[in-house]
C-alpha positions in Angstrom: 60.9 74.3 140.6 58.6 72.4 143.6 60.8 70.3 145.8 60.4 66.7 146.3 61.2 65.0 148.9 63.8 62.3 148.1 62.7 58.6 147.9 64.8 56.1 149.9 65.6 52.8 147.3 64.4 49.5 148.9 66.6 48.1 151.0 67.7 44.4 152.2 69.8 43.6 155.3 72.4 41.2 154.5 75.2 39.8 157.1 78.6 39.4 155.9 81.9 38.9 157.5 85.1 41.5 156.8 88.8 40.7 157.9 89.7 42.7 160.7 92.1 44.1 159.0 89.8 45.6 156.0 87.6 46.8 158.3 90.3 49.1 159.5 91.3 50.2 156.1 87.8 51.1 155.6 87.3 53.0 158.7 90.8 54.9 158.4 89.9 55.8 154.8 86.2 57.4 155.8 86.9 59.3 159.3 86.2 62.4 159.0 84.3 62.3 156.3 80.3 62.3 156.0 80.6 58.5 155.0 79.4 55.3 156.8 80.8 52.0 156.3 77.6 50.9 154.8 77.7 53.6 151.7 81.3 53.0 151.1 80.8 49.1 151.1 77.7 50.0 148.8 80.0 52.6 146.7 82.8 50.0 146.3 80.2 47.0 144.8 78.3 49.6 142.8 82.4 50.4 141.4 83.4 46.6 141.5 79.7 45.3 139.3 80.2 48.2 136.7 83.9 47.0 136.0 82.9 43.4 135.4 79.7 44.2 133.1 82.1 46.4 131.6 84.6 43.1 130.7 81.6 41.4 129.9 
């Protein structure tokens, strides 16, 4: 098998506001792990859209 190199998906920068409080949650729940804010926001609204089409 050749190896590919990986494709990064597009990407837009959007600007959104957290309670301080979340934001701590978040950051307790992914130290230490190989995890930044931004995937685990990203993980959380991939988990979040598939349960509502899933109502649908």
């Amino acid at each position: 098998m050749a190896f590919k190199i990986p494709s990064v998906p597009p990407t837009t920068n959007k600007t959104i506001r957290f309670p301080n409080d979340l934001i701590q949650q978040v950051e307790e729940l992914i130290r230490g792990r190989e995890c930044t804010f931004s995937a685990f926001v990203v993980a959380a609204v991939r988990a979040a859209v598939e349960e509502v089409e899933q109502e649908k």
